[in-house]
C-alpha positions in Angstrom: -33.9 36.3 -4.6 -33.6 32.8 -2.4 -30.2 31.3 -1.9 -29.9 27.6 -1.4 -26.4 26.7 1.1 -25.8 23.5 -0.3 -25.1 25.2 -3.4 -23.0 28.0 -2.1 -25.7 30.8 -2.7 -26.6 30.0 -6.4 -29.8 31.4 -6.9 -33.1 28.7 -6.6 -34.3 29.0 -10.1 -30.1 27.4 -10.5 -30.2 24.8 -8.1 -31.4 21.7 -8.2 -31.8 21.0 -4.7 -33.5 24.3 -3.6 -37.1 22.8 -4.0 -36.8 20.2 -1.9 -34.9 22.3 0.8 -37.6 25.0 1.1 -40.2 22.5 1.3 -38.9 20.6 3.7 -37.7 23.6 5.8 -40.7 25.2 5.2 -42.8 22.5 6.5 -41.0 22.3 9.6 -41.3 25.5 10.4 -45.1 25.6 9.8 -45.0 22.6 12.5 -43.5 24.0 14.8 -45.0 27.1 14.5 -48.5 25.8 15.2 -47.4 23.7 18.2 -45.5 26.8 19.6 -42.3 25.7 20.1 -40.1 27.9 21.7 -37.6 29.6 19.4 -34.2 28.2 19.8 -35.9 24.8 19.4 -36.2 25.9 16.5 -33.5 27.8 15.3 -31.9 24.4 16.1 -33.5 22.5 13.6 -33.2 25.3 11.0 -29.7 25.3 11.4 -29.5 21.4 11.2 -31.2 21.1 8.2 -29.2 23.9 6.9 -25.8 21.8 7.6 -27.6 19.0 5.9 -27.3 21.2 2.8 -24.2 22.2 2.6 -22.1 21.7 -0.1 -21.2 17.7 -0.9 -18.8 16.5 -3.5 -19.9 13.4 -4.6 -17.2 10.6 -5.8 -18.9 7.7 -7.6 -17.3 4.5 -9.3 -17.5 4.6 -13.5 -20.0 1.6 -13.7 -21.1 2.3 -17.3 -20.9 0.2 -20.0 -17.2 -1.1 -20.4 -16.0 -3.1 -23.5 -12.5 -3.8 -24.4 -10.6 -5.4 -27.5 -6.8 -5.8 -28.0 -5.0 -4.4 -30.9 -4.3 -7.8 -32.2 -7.9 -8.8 -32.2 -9.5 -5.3 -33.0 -13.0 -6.5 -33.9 -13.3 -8.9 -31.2 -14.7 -6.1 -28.6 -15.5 -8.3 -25.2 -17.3 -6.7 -22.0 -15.7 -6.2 -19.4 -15.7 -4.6 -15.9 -13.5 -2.3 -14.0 -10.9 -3.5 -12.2 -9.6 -5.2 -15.7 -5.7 -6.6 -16.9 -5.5 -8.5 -20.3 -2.9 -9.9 -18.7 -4.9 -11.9 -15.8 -4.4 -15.3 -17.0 -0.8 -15.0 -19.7 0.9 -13.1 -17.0 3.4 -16.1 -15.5 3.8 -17.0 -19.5 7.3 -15.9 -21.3 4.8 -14.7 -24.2 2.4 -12.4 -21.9 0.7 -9.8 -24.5 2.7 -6.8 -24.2 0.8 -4.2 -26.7 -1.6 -1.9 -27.3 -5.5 -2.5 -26.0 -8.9 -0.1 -26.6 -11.1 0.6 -23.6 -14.8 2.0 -24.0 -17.3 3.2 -21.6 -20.9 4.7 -22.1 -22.0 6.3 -19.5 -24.6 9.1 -18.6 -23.7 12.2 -17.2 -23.3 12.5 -13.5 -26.3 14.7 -11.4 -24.8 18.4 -10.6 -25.5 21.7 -10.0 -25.2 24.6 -12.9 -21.8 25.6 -12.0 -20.8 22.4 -10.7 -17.5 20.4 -12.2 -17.2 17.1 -13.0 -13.6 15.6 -13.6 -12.7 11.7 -13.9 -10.0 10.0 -12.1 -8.5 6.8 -13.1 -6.1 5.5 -9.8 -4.1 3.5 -12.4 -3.9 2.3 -15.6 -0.8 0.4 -17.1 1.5 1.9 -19.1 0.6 4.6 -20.9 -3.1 6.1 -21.5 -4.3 8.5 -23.9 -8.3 9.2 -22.9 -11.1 10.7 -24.8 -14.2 11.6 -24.1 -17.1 12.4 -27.1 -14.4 12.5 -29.4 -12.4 15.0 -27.8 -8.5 14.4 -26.7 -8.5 14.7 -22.8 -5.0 14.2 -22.4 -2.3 11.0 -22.2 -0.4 9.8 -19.1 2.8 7.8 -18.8 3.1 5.5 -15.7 1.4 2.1 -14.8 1.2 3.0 -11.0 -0.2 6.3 -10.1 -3.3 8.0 -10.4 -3.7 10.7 -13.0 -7.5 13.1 -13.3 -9.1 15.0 -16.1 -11.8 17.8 -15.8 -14.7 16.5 -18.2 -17.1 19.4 -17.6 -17.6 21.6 -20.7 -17.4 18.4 -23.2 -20.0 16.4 -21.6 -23.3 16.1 -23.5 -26.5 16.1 -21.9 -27.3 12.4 -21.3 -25.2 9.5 -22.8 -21.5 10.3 -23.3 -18.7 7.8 -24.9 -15.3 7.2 -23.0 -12.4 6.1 -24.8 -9.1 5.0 -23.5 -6.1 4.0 -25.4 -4.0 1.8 -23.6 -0.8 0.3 -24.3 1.4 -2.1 -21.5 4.6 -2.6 -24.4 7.9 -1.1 -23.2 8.9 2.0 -23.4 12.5 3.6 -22.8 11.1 6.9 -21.6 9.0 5.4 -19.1 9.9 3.5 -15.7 10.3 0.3 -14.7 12.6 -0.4 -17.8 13.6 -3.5 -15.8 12.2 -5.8 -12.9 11.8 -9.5 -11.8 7.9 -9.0 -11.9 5.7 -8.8 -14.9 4.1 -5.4 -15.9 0.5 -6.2 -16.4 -1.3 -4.1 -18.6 -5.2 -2.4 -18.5 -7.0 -0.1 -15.9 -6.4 -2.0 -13.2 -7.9 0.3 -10.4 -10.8 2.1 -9.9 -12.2 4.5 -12.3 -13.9 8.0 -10.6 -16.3 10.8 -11.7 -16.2 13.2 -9.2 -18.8 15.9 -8.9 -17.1 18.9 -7.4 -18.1 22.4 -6.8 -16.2 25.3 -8.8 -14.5 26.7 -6.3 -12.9 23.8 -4.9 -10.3 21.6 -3.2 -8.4 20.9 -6.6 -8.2 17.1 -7.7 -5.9 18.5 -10.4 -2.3 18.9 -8.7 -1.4 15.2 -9.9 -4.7 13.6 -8.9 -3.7 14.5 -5.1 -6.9 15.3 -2.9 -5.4 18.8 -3.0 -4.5 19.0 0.8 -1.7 18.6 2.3 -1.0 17.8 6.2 2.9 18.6 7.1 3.7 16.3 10.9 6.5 19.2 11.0 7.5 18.7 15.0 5.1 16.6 16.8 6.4 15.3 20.4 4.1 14.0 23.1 3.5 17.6 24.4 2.7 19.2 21.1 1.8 18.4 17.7 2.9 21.5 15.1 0.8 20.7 11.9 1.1 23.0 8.8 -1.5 22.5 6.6 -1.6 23.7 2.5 -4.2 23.5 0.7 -4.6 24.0 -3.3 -8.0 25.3 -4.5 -9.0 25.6 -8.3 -10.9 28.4 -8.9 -11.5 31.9 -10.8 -12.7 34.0 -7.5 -10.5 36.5 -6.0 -7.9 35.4 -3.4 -8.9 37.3 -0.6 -12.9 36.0 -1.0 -11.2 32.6 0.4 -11.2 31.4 3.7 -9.6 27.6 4.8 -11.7 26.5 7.8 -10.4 23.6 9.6 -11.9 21.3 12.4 -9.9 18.7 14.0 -11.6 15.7 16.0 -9.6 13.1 18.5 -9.5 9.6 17.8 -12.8 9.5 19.8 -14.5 12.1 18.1 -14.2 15.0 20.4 -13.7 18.2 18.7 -9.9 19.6 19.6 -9.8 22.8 18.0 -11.0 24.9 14.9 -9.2 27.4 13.0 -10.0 29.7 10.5 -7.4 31.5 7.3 -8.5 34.4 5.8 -7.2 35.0 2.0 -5.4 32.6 -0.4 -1.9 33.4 -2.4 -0.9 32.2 -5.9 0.6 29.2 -5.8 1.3 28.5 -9.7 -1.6 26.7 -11.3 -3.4 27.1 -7.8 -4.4 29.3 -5.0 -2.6 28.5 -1.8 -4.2 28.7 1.3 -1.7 27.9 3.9 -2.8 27.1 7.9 -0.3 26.3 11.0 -2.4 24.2 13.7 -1.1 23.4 17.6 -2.9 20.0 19.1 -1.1 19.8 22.8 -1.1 16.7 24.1 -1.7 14.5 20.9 -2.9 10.7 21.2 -0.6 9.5 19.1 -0.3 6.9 15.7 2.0 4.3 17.8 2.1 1.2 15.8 0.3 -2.3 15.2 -1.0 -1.7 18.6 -2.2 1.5 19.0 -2.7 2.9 15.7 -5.1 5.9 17.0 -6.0 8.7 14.4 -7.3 12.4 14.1 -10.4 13.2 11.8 -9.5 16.9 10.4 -12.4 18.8 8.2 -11.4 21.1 5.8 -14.3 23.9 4.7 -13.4 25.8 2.0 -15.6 29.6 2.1 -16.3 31.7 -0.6 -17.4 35.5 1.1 -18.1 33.7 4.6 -20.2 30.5 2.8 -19.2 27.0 2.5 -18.8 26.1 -1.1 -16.1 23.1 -0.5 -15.7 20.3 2.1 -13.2 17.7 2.8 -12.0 15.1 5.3 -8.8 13.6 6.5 -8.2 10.7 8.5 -4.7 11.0 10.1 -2.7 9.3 12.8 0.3 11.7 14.3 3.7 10.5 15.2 7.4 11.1 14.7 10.3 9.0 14.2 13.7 8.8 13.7 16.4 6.4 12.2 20.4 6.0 14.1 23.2 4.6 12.3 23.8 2.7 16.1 20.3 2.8 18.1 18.4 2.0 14.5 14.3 2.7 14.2 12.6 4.6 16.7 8.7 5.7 16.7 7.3 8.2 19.1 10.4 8.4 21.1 11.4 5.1 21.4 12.7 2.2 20.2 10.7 0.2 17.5 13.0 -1.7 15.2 10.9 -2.6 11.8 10.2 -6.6 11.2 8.4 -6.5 7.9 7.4 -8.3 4.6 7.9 -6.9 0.8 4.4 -7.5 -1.1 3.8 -7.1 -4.7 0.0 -6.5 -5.6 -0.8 -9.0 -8.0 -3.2 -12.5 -7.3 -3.4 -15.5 -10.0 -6.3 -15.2 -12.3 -6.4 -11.4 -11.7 -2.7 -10.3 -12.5 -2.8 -6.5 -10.7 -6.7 -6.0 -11.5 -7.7 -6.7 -7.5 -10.5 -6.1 -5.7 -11.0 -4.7 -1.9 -11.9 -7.7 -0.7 -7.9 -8.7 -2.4 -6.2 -6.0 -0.6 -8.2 -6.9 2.9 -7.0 -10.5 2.7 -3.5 -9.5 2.2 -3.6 -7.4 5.3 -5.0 -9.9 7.3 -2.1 -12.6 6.6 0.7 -9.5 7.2 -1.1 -8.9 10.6 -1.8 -12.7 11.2 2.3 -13.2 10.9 2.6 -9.9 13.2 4.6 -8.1 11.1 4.9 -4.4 11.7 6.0 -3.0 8.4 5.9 -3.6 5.1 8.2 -2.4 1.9 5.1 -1.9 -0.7 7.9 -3.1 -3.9 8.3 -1.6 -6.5 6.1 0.7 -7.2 3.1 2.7 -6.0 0.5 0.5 -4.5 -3.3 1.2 -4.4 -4.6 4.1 -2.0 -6.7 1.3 -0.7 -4.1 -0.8 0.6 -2.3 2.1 1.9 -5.7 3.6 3.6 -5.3 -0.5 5.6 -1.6 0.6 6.7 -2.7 3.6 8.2 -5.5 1.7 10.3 -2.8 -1.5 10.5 -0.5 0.6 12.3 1.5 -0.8 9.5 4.7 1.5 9.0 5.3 1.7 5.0 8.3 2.2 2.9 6.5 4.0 -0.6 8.7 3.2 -4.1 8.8 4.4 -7.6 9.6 2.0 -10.0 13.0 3.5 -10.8 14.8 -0.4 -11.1 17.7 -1.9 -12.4 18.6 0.6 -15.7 17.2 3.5 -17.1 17.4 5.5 -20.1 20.3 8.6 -20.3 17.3 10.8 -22.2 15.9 14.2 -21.0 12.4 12.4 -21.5 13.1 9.4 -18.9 14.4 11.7 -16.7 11.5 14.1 -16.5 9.1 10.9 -16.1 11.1 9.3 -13.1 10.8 13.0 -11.6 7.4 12.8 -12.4 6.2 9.5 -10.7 7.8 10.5 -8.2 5.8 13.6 -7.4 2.8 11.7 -7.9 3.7 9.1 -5.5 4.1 11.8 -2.9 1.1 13.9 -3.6 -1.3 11.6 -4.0 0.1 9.5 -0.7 1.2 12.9 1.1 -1.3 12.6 4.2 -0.9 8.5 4.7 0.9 8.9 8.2 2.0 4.8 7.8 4.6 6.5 5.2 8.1 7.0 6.6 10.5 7.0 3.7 10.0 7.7 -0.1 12.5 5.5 -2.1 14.3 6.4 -4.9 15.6 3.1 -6.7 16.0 -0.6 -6.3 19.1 -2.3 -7.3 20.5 -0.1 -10.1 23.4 -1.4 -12.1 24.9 -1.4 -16.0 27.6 0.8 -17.6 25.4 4.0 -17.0 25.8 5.8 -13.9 22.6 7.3 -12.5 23.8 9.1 -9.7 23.1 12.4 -11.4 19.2 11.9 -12.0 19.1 10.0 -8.1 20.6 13.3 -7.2 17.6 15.1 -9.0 14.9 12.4 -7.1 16.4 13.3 -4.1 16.3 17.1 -3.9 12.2 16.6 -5.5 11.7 13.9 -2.3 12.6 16.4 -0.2 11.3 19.7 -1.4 7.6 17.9 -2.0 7.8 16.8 1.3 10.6 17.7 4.4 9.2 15.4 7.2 10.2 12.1 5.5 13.5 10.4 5.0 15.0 9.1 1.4 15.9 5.2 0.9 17.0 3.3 -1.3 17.6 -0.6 -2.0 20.7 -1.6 -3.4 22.3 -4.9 -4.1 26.1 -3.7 -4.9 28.3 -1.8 -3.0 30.8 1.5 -4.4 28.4 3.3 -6.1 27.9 6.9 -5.8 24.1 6.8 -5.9 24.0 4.3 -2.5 25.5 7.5 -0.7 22.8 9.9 -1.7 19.8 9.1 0.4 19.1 9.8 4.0 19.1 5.9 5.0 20.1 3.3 3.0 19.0 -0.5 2.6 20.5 -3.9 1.0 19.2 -6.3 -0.9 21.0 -10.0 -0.4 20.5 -13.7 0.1 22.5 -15.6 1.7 22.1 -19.0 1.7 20.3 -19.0 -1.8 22.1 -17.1 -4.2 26.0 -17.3 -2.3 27.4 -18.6 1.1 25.0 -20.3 3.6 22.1 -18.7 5.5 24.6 -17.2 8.7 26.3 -15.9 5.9 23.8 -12.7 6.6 26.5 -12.0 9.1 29.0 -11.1 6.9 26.4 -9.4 4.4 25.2 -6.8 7.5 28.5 -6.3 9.8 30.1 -5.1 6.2 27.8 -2.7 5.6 27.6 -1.3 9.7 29.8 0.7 11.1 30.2 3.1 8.2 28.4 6.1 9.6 24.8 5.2 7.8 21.7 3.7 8.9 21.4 1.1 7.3 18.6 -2.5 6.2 18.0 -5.2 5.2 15.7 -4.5 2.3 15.3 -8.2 0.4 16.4 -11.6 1.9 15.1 -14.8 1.4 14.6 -18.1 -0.8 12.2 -19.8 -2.9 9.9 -22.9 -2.0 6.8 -25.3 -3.5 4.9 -26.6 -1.1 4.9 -29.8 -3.2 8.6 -30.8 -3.4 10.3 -32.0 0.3 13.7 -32.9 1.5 14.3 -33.9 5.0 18.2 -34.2 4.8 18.4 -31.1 2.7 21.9 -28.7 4.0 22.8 -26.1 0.9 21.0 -24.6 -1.2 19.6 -26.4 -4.4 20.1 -25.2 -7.8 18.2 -22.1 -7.7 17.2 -21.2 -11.3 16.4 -25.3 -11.5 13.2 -27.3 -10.8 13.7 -28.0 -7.4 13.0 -25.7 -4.3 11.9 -28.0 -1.2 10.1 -26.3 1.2 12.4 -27.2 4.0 15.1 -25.3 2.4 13.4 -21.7 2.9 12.6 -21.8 6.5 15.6 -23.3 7.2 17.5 -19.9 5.4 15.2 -18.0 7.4 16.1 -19.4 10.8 19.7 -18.5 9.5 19.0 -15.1 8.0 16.8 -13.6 10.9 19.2 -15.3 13.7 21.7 -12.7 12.6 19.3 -9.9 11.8 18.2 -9.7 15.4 21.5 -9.9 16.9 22.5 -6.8 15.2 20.3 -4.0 16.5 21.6 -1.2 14.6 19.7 -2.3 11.5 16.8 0.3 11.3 14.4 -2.7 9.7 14.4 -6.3 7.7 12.2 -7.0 5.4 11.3 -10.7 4.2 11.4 -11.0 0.4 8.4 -11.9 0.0 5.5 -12.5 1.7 3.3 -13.7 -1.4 4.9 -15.4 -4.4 4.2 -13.4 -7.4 4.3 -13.6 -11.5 7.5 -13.2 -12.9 7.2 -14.1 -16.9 10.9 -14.7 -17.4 11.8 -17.2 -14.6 11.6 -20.9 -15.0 12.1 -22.8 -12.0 10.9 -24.2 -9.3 8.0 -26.5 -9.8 5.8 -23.4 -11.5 6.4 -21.5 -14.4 6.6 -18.1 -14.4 6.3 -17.5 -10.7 9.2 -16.3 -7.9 8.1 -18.8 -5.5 10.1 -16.8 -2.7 6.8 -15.9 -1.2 5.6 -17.2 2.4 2.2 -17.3 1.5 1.3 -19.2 -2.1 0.1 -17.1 -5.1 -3.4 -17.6 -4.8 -2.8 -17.0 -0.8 -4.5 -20.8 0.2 -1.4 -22.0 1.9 0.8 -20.8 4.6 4.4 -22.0 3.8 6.5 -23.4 7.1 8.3 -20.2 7.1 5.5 -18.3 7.8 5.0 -19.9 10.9 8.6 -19.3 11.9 7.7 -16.1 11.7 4.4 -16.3 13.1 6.6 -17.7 16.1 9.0 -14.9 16.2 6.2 -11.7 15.8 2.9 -12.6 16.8 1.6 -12.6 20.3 -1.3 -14.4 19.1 -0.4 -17.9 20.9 0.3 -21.1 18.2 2.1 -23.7 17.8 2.6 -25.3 14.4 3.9 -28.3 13.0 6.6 -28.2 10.1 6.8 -30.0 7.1 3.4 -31.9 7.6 2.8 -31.3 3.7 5.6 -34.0 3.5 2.8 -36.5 4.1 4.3 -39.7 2.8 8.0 -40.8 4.4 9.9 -43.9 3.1 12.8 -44.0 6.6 11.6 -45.1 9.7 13.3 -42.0 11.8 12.6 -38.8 11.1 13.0 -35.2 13.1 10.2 -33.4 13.9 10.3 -29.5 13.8 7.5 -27.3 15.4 7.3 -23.1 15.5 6.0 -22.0 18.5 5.7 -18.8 20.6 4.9 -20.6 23.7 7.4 -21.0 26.5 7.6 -25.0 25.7 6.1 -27.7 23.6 5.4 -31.3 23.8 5.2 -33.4 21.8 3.4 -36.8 20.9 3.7 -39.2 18.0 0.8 -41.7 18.0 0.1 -41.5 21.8 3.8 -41.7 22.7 5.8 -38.3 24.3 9.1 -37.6 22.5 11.8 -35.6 23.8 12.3 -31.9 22.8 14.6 -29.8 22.8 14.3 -25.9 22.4 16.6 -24.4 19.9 15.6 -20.8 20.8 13.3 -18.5 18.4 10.3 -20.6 18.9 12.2 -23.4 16.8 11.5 -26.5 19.0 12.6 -30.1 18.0 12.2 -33.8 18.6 14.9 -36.2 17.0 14.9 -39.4 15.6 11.2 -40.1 15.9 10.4 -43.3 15.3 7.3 -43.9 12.4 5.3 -47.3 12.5 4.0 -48.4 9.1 1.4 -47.0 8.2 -0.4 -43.4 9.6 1.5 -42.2 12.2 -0.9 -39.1 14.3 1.9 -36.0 15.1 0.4 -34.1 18.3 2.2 -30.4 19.2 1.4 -28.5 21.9 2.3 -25.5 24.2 0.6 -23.9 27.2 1.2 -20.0 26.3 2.4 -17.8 29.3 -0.9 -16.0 29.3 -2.8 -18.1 29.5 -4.0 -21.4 30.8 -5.2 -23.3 27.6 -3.6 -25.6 25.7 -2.4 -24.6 21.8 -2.5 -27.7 19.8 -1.4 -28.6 16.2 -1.7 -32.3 14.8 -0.8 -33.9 11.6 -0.6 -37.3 9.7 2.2 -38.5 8.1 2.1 -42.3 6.1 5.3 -44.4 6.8 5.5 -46.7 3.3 7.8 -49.4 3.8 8.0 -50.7 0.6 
């Protein structure tokens, strides 16, 4: 009997991929034969074509034949494709469809081996799905943000096969977010997966997780202690199992290997369970060295490979000090970051990659070096772009403002939860798993943030809890490692240094503590020059000038407290909120710093800019506010150069510097007419100029 590898020994009348191995082996050999070779030529390329066989799971997208009708309309089936929200173009509307919705796919069955395994994994699908496949229940999951997998292999037919998932977005007291300033699009907004899988395998079953899991448990700049677990889904006998890993250094050079002999029951699973030493480890260190490890997983089955994986890892450690604040790798690294919520106008939450990529690229253009991914899981993608960002990432379920006091909403917060940390378990940008965000009401939920807590750290010991809260008294704020705030001065109450008050009343009390939310909303259409408090905020007017000048307020006090472990802006884009009705845009929190179709940079993004980047600029405020009826005016520019000048229509004004790359020149004086703003700064590094220029019309009548 001939055994083909790439099969793990199934016999060649079984395996597909036997014929063309043998041939191509066999032809090889004949070659080399006849030209006399010398032998461990040859046992060379034997054993190269022999790796080139080895087992390969195969992930492909679910490109069949989608079509999709909403319960309302049940005959009107459209087509569609994958990612897809109903909600892409209602979802700033106070009368967004929140219902029920069909989804159906024809498809043909994937290529695999005899005894292969096909499952399908949808990364998310909002809120609740109940799938079927040839008519057969495959099961139901509750939860609009994390992924969820099905094994599909005994009901598949031979060819074409029928997909059918039942969707609905309507709310639902047993399932989280029961509350939110955001609106909860509905559909399969993510990627859709087959995956082709041999059986004896790395499971994709223990909550749609890749099934291996890489524990940083002490990693110092001598030595890295790794324990690795890993869940395998089989019917063999534990001790036919071996875990082989590999591990490669950010340039590719092989570190170590290490092999475990025999697996344990681990519940559903087999365990197998590996402890791996790397001495002297290049490590994960931020936005500017975010080097990572490759490590390959082999799964054997009697000494042959029947299962492969890889993971792309950085390795660091960190820690967080009530009085010292954030520290990466040993030292200090305090956190300057953005919130971001997923969703883009005309798409609602059913982005792209090419979505998620231009949303990194504004985060790193603004040099911001962590990011609060609110309120809810985010896509693997984006978190796969933290990771290579250097980006460090506070993860969140959507456990916000209420929930339900019911056995069934408890064991679904628990269980989004676990799912967040599974399926996000070897993302090294993670730091913190966070529990809630600004709970309130009658009902006290300390004891289920209790439960959270003890799950956060029994799935995973080498990360801290957080939470975000926007009250103070409560017994849940006490029950996470660190803990965070959510407040705005200078919009909501006081005036933008009012942030002094809201973080020196929260230091000092034996907890690390953040700035989680702070911030204020703007158009980019609406302008005030002489604006000094804070308009109505739930009314039609939110000048621009307004929000970067509550950020020059807000983040002047943020930095002069070092203690805070991190700040994060709220928010970096503006996003759909159904329910809100103000600013110049319905349906929209226009808090964002970059518009919601991410075309315009708002002035406080360039304060910021100013402030993180060491990409020199120099940028010219309020140049939107193109036409000016007074003859004087001020003239604001953010810079991170050492000094700016400035001209207006050929002529040098005086500037002052007000510190944090705010720079200003008062009273200018405007001619009728187009008046020609010139800005520029020399950078310290460098000898070229950095110039920004604008036009502003003086109307005199």
């Amino acid at each position: 009997m001939t055994f083909c590898p790439r099969q793990g020994g199934q016999s060649a009348p079984e395996c597909q991929f036997f014929t063309p191995c043998y041939k191509l082996c066999d032809r090889i050999f004949r070659y080399f034969c006849s030209m006399k070779i010398r032998r461990n030529f040859l046992a060379l390329c034997l054993a190269t074509m022999a790796s080139l066989a080895m087992p390969a799971r195969t992930t492909q997208p679910l490109q069949g034949q989608w079509s999709f009708a909403r319960a309302d309309s049940p005959q009107q089936w459209q087509p569609i494709t994958i990612p897809h929200s109903w909600n892409a173009h209602d979802g700033t509307s106070p009368h967004y469809y929140r219902g029920a919705a069909t989804y159906r796919c024809r498809f043909d069955t994937p290529r695999a081996g005899a005894h292969d395994r096909t499952f399908i994994r949808f990364e998310a699908v909002s809120q609740d799905a109940t799938v079927w496949l040839n008519g057969h229940k495959l099961g139901r999951h509750q939860g609009a943000f994390t992924a969820f997998c099905f094994e599909l292999t005994h009901l598949l037919k031979p060819r074409a096969n029928e997909l059918r998932v039942e969707v609905t977005n309507a709310p639902d007291p047993m399932i989280m977010p029961l509350d939110g300033d955001f609106t909860i699009f509905g559909g399969i907004y993510r990627p859709v997966s087959l995956l082709v899988l041999p059986a004896t395998c790395f499971t994709p079953l223990d909550y749609a997780s890749s099934g291996i899991y890489i524990s940083q448990t002490d990693v110092n700049h001598s030595q890295a202690h790794l324990d690795v677990k890993a869940r395998i889904d089989t019917h063999v006998a534990a001790d036919d199992l071996q875990l082989r890993t590999t591990v490669h250094d950010p340039q590719g050079r092989q570190v170590l290997t290490h092999t475990q002999q025999g697996a344990r029951p681990g519940g559903k699973f087999l365990e197998l369970d590996q402890q791996l030493t790397i001495d002297h480890p290049r490590l994960w260190d931020g936005i500017d060295h975010a080097e990572r490890y490759r490590f390959v997983f082999e799964l054997l089955q009697d000494g042959r490979v029947v299962d492969t994986l890889s993971q792309t890892m950085g390795l660091r450690y960190f820690s967080v000090d009530p009085e010292r604040g954030f520290s990466l790798n040993g030292r200090s690294y305090p956190l300057h970051g953005v919130n971001r919520h997923q969703d883009r106008q005309g798409m609602g939450w059913a982005i792209t990659e090419r979505e998620h990529d231009e949303d990194m690229a504004l985060i790193q253009e603004i040099g911001a070096n962590s990011i609060r991914l609110a309120h809810y899981p985010h896509s693997s993608y984006f978190y796969n772009l933290c990771d290579r960002a250097g980006m460090l990432v506070w993860a969140e379920i959507p456990y916000i403002g209420k929930g339900t006091r019911a056995a069934a909403f408890d064991a679904n917060a628990m269980q989004q939860l676990t799912e967040l940390i599974r399926q996000n378990y070897n993302h090294e940008s993670i730091f913190c798993w966070s529990l809630f965000n600004e709970l309130g009401g009658p009902d006290r939920p300390d004891e289920l943030v209790a439960m959270l807590n003890e799950l956060a750290h029994r799935e995973d010991p080498t990360r801290l809890t957080v939470a975000a809260a926007n009250n103070d008294g409560r017994p849940e704020n006490d029950m996470t490692d660190i803990m965070a705030y959510n407040t705005y001065p200078g919009w909501y109450w006081s005036d933008p240094n009012g942030m002094k008050w809201a973080i020196e009343w929260k230091l000092g009390k034996g907890r690390a503590i953040a700035i989680s939310e702070y911030g204020a909303g703007a158009s980019i259409r609406q302008h005030d020059q002489h604006i000094t408090q804070a308009p109505k905020t739930d009314g039609p007017w939110h000048p621009e000038q307004w929000q970067a000048t509550v950020h020059e307020g807000n983040y002047a006090q943020i930095v002069a407290h070092p203690a805070l472990w991190a700040s994060f802006v709220w928010n970096m884009f503006d996003f759909a909120s159904a329910s809100r009705h103000e600013g110049d845009t319905m349906g929209i929190n226009d808090k964002g710093l970059v518009t919601y179709d991410r075309k315009v940079r708002k002035d406080a993004f360039y304060f910021y800019k100013a402030n993180w980047s060491k990409q020199p600029m120099v940028y010219i405020t309020s140049r939107r506010h193109t036409t000016r009826t007074e003859p004087l005016t001020d003239i604001k520019v953010y810079s991170n150069c050492p000094s700016v000048t400035i001209v207006v229509n050929g002529v040098p004004v005086e500037v002052e510097s007000r510190g944090m790359g705010i720079f200003v020149a008062r009273g200018a004086h405007l001619q009728p007419g187009d008046n020609t703003i010139v800005a520029s700064g020399v950078p310290a590094c460098q000898a070229d100029t950095i110039t920004d220029q604008c036009v502003w019309t003086f109307k005199t009548d």
